[in-house]
C-alpha positions in Angstrom: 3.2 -0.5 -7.7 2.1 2.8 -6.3 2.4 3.8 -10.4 -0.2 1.0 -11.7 -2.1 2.3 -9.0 -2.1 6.2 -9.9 -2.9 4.8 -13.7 -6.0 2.8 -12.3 -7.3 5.8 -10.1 -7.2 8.0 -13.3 -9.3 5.6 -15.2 -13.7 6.3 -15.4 -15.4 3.2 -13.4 -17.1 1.9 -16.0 -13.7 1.1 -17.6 -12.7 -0.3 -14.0 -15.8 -2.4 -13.7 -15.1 -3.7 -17.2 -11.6 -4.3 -16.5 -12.8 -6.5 -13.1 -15.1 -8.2 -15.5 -12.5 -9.2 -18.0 -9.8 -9.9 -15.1 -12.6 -12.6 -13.4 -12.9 -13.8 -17.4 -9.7 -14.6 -17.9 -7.9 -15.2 -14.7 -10.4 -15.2 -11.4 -7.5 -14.3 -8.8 -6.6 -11.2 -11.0 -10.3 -10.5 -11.2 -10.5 -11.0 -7.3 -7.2 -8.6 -7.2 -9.1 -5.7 -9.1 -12.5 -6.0 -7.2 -10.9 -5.7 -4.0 -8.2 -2.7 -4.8 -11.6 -1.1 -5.7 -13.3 -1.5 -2.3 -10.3 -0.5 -0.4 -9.8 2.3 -2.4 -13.2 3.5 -2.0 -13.9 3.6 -6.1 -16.9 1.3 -5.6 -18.9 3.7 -3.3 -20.5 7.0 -4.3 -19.3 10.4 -2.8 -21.7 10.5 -0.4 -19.8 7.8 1.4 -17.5 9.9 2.9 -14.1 11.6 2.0 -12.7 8.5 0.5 -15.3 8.7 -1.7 -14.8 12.0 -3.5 -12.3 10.7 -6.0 -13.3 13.0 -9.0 -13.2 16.8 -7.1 -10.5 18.9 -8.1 -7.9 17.4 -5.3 -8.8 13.6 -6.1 -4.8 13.1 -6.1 -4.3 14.4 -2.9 -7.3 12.9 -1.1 -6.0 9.2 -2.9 -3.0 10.1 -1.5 -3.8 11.2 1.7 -6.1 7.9 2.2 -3.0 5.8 1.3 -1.0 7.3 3.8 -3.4 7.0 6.7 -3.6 3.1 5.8 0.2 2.7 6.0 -0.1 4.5 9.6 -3.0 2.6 10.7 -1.0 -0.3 9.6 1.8 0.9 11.8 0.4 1.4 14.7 -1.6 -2.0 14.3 1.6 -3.7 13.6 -0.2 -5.5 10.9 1.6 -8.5 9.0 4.0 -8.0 11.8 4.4 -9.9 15.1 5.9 -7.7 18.0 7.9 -9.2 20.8 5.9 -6.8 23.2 9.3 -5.5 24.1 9.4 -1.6 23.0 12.6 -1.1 23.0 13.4 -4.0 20.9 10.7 -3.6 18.4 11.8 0.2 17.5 16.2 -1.4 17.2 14.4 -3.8 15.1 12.5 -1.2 12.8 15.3 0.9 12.9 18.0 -1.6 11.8 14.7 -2.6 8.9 14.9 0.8 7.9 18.7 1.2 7.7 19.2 -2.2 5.6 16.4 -0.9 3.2 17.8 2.1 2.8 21.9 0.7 2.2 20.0 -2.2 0.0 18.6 0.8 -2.2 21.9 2.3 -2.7 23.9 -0.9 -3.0 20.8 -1.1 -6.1 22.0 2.2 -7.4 25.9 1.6 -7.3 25.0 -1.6 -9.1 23.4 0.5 -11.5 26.4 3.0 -12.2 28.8 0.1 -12.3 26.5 -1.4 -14.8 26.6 2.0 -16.9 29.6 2.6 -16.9 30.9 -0.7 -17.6 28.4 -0.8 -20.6 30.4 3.1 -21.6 33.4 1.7 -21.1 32.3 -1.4 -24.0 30.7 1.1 -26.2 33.6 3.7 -26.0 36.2 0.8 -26.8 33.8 -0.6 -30.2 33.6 3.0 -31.7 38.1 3.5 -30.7 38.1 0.0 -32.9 35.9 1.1 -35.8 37.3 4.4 -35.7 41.1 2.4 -35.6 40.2 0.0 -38.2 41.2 0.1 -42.0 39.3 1.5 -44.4 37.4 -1.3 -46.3 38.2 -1.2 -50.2 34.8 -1.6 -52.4 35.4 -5.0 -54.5 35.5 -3.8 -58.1 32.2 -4.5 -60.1 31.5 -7.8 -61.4 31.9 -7.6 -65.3 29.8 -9.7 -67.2 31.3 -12.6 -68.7 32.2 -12.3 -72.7 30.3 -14.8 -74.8 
């Protein structure tokens, strides 16, 4: 996601304003999508506006970045989308345990992966043993034409 976003940031806005145009065209919600990823980005709003503003000075990477990570924190410390039991304690086992089942879900991804790779190695490096292993095949002789 963050990678659809990078590409969007890097594009002028009057491609971006087109782009909400044609996403409203063809398929309002992804219109609706666009238009507001824009606002919350700060890309609709001059540079004037404030630091989320200057997206075209020599650090706009780091400033997008920067305004990305101080949503996640604000989001964070508001708990939004999230419904605390007002018990501390509980709340940090809880994002704790989160954490730790992301992070064994990510590698249980990657294992997944190697298995997958090496299983597909394992195929490829048994076809080339059985062409490798196989006779040679013998060219049919050329068909003569039939004597009138």
């Amino acid at each position: 996601m963050t990678g659809l976003m990078e590409r969007l940031d890097d594009l002028p806005r009057p491609a971006l304003i087109a782009l909400v145009v044609v996403g409203f065209i063809l398929f309002w919600p992804v219109g609706l999508a666009f238009l507001i990823y824009l606002i919350w980005s700060g890309r609709m709003f001059c540079s004037r506006h404030g630091r989320y503003g200057q997206w075209y000075g020599p650090d706009r990477r780091e400033a997008r970045r920067e305004a990305r990570e101080e949503w996640r924190a604000w989001k964070r410390r508001h708990r939004w989308g999230q419904s605390g039991s007002g018990n501390v304690a509980f709340d940090e086992y809880r994002e704790e345990t989160l954490r730790r089942l992301d992070e064994e879900q990510r590698e249980f991804r990657d294992f997944l992966d190697r298995l997958r790779a090496a299983k597909d190695r394992a195929e490829f490096d048994q076809f080339m043993d059985e062409r490798r292993n196989r006779p040679p095949t013998t060219e049919p002789p050329p068909a003569t034409p039939p004597s009138a």
